[in-house]
C-alpha positions as a Markdown table, in Angstrom:
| # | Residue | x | y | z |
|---|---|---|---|---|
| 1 | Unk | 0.0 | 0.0 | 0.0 |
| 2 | Unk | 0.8 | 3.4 | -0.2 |
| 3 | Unk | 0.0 | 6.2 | 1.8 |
| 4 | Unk | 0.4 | 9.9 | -0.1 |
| 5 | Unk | 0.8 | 12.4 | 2.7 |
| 6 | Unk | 2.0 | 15.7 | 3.8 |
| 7 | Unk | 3.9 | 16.0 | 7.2 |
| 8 | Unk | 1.9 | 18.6 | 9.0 |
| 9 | Unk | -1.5 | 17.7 | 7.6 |
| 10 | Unk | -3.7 | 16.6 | 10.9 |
| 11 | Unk | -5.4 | 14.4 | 8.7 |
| 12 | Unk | -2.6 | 12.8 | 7.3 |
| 13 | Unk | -1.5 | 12.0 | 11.1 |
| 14 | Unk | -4.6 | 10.4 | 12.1 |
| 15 | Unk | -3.7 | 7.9 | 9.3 |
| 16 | Unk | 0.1 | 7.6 | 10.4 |
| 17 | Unk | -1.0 | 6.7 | 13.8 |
| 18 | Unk | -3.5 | 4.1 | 13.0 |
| 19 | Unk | -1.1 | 2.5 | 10.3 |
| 20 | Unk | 1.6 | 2.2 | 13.6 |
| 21 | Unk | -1.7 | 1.1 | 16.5 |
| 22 | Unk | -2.4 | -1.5 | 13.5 |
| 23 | Unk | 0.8 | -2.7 | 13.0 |
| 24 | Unk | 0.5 | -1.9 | 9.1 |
| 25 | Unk | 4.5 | -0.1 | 9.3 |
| 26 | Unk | 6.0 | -2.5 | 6.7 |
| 27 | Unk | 3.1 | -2.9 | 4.7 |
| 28 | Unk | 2.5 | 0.9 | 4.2 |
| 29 | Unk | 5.0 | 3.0 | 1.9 |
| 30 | Unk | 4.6 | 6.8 | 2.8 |
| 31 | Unk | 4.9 | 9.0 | -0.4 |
| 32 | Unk | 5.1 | 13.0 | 1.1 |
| 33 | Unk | 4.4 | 15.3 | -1.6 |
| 34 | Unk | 2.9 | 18.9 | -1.5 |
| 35 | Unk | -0.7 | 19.0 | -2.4 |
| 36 | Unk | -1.0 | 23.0 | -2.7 |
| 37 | Unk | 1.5 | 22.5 | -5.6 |
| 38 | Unk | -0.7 | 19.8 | -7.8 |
| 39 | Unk | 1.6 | 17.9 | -6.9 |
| 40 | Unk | 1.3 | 15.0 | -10.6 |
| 41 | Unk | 1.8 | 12.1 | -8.5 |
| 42 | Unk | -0.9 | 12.7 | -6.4 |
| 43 | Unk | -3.3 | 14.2 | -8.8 |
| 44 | Unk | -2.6 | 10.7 | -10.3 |
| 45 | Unk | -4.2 | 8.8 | -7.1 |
| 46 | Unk | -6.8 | 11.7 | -6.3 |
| 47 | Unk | -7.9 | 14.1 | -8.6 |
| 48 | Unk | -9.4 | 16.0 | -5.4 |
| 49 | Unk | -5.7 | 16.7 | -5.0 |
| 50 | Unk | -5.8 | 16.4 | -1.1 |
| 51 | Unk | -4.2 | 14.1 | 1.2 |
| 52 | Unk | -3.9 | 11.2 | 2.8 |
| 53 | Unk | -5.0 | 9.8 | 0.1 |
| 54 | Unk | -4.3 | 5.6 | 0.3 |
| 55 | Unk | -3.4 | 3.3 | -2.7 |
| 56 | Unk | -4.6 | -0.3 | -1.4 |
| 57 | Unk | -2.8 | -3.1 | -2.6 |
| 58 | Unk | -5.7 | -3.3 | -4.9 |
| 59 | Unk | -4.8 | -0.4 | -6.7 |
| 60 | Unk | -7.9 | 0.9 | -5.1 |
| 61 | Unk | -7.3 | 4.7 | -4.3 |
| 62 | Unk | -9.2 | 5.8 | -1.0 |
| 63 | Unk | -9.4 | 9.1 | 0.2 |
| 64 | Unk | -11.0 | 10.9 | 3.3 |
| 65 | Unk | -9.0 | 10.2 | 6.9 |
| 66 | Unk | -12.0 | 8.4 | 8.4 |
| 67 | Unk | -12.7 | 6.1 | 5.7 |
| 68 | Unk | -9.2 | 5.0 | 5.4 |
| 69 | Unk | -8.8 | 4.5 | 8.8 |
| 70 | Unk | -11.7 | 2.5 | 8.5 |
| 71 | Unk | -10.6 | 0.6 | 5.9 |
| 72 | Unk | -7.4 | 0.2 | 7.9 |
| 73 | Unk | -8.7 | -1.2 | 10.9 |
| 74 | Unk | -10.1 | -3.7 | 8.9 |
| 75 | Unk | -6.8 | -5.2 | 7.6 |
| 76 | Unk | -4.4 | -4.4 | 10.4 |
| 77 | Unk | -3.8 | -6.7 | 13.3 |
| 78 | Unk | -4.8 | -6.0 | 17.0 |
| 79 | Unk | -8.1 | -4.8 | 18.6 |
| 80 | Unk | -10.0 | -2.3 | 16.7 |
| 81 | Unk | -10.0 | 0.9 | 16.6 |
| 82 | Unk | -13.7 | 1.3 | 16.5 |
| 83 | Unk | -14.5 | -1.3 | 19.3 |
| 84 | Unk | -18.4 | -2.7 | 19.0 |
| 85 | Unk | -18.6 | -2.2 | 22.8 |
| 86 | Unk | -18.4 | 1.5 | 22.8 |
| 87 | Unk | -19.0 | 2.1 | 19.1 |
| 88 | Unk | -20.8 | 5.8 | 19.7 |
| 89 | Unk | -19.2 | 6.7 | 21.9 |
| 90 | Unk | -15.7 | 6.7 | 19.6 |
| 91 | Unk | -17.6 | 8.2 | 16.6 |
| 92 | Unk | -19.4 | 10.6 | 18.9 |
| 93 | Unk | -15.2 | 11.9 | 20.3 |
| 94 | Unk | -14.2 | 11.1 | 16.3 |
| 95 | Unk | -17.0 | 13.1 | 15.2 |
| 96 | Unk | -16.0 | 15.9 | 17.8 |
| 97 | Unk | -12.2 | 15.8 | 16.7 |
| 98 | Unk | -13.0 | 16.3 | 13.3 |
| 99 | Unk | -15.1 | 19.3 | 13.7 |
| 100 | Unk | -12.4 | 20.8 | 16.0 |
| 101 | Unk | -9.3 | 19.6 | 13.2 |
| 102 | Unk | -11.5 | 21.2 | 10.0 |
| 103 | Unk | -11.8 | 24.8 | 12.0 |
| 104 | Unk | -8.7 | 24.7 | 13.2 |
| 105 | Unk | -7.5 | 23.8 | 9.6 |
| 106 | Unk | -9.6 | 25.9 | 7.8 |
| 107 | Unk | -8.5 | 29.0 | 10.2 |
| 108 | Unk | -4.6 | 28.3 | 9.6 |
| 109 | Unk | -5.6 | 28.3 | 5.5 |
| 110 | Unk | -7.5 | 31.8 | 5.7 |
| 111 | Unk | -4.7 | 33.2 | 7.5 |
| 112 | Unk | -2.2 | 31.9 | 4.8 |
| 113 | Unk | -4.1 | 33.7 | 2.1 |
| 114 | Unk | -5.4 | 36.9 | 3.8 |
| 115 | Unk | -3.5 | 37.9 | 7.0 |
| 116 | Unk | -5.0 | 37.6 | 10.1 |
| 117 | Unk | -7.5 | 39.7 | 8.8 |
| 118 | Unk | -9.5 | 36.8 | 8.1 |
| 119 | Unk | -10.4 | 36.2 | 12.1 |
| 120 | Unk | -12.9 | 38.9 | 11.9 |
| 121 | Unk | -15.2 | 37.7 | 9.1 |
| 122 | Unk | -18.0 | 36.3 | 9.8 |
| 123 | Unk | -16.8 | 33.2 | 8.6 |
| 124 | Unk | -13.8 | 33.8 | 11.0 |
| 125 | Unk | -15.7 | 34.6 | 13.8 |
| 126 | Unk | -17.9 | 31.2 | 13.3 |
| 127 | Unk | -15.0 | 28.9 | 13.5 |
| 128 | Unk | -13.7 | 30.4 | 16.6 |
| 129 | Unk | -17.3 | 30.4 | 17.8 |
| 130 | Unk | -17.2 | 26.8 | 17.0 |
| 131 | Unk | -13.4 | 26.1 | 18.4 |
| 132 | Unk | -13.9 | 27.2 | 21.0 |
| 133 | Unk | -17.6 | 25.6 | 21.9 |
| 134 | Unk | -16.1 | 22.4 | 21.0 |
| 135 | Unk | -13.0 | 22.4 | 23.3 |
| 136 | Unk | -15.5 | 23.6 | 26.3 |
| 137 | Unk | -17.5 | 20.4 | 25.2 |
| 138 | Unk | -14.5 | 18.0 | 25.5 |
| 139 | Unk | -13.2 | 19.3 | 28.8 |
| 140 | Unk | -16.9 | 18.8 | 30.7 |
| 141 | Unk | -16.6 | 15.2 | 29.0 |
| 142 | Unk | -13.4 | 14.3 | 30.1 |
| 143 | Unk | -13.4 | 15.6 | 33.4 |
| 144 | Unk | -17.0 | 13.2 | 34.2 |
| 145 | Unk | -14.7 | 9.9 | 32.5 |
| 146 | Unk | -11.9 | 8.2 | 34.1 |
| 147 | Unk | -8.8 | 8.5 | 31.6 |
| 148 | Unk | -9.1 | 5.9 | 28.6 |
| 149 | Unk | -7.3 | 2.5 | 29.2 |
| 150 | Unk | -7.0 | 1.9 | 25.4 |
| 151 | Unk | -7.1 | 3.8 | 22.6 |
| 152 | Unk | -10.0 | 4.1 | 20.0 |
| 153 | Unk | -10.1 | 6.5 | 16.6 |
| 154 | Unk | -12.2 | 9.1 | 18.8 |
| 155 | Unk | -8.9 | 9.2 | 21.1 |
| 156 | Unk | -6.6 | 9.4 | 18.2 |
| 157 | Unk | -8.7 | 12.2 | 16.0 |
| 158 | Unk | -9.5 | 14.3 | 19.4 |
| 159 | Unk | -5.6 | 14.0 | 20.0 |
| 160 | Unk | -4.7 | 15.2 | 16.6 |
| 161 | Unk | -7.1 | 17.5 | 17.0 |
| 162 | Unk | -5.6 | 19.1 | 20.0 |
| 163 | Unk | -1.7 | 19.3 | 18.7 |
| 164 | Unk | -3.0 | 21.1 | 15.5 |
| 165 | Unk | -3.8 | 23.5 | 17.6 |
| 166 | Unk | -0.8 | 24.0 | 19.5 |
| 167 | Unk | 1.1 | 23.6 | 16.5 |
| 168 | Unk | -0.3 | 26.1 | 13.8 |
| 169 | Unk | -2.7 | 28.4 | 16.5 |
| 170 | Unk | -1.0 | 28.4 | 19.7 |
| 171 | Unk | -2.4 | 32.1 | 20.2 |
| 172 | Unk | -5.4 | 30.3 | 21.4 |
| 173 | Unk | -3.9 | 28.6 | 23.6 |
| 174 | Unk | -6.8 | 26.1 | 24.3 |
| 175 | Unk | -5.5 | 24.4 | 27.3 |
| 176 | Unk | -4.9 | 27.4 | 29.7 |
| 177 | Unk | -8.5 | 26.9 | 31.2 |
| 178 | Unk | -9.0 | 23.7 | 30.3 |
| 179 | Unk | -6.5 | 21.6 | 32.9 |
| 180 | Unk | -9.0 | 17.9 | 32.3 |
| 181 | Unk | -8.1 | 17.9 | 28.5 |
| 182 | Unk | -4.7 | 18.8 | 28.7 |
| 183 | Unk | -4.5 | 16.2 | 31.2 |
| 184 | Unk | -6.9 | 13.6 | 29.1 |
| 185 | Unk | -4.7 | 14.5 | 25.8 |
| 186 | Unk | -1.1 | 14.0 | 27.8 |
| 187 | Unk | -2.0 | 10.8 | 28.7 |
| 188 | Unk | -3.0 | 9.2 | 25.6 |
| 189 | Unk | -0.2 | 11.5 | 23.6 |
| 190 | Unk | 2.2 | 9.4 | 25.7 |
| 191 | Unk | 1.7 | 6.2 | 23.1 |
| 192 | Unk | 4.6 | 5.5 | 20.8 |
| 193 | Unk | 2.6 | 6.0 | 17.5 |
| 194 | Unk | 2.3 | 9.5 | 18.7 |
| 195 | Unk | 5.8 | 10.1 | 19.7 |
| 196 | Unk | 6.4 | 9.0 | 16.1 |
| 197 | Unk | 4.4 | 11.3 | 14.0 |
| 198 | Unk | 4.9 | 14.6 | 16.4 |
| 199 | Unk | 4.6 | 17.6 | 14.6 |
| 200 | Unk | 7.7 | 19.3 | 13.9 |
C-alpha cells in the first residue's frame, strides 16, 4: 500500500497513527508530496488533489481520513480501533475531533491567504465560535470519564485535534483553562505511535 501524505497535515497524522496502532509499518509506503503545488503524483491517485489519500494493494485509491482509517482497521492486526462495545461513543469523540481539526485547519488556511485579517469575518468569527464551543465540550466530558485504558479512533482524532492547535494556533492557547483535556490529551499523547508522527 501506499500512503500519499504531507507531514503537517492533521489528517494525514490520524492515518500515520492508526497505520503504527495496527501494525501496518512494513506494509505501508509513505509518499510525502505537497498538495498545494498539484503535486502529478498525487493528482494521479486523487484528482481532489488532497491528502492522505491511500493506494490499497488493490490499486484501489481511498481518500478521506476516516474512511481510510476505517478501511485500515479492517486489515491491520490488533483490537480495533472502532470497538463494537463503545461504538458511539468513539464516533461521537471522532465526530467531535474532526469538527475541532476542520476549524482549526480551515483558520490556519484563511490566515495563509489573507493575513490575520481573516479572524474577523463572519466566517472567522464562526470557526472560533465553534473552536472554542467544541474544546469547552470535551473538557466537561473528560473531566466526568476516568482517563481511557485503550485507545479508540475518537482518542486518536480528538488527540490530533488538539496538537494542531498547539502547533499552527497556539495564540489560542486552548489548554490554559481547560486543565481535564490537557491532562486527558497527555496521557493518551504518551503512546509510541504518537511520539512518532509529532509535529515538527
Amino acid at each position: 500500500m501506499e500512503l500519499f501524505l504531507n507531514a503537517t497535515s492533521p489528517y494525514a497524522r490520524v492515518v500515520r497513527i492508526v497505520v503504527l496502532e495496527k501494525g501496518l509499518s512494513h506494509a505501508v509506503t509513505l509518499r510525502c508530496c505537497d498538495p498545494w503545488a498539484d503535486d502529478a503524483p498525487l493528482l494521479a491517485v486523487n484528482p481532489v488533489g488532497r491528502v492522505p489519500a491511500l493506494v490499497t494493494d488493490e490499486g484501489v485509491t481511498l481518500s478521506e481520513s476516516s474512511l481510510i482509517a476505517q478501511y485500515l482497521d479492517s486489515v491491520g492486526n490488533g483490537d480495533s480501533l472502532l470497538p463494537p462495545s463503545r461504538l458511539s461513543e468513539t464516533l461521537h469523540l471522532a465526530g467531535l475531533g474532526q469538527g475541532l481539526m476542520d476549524a482549526a485547519f480551515t483558520t490556519v488556511i484563511a490566515r495563509k491567504h489573507q493575513g490575520k485579517e481573516a479572524d474577523d469575518t463572519v466566517l472567522g468569527r464562526r470557526r472560533r465560535r465553534a473552536i472554542e464551543r467544541t474544546l469547552d465540550q470535551l473538557e466537561r466530558e473528560v473531566n466526568d470519564t476516568a482517563l481511557p485504558v485503550a485507545t479508540a479512533l475518537g482518542e486518536i482524532v480528538v488527540t490530533v485535534a488538539l496538537d494542531y492547535l498547539s502547533f499552527r494556533l497556539p495564540d489560542l492557547d486552548w489548554s490554559r483553562s481547560r486543565s481535564q483535556l490537557r491532562e486527558w490529551r497527555d496521557h493518551v499523547a504518551r503512546r509510541e505511535s504518537f511520539q512518532r508522527t509529532a509535529f515538527m
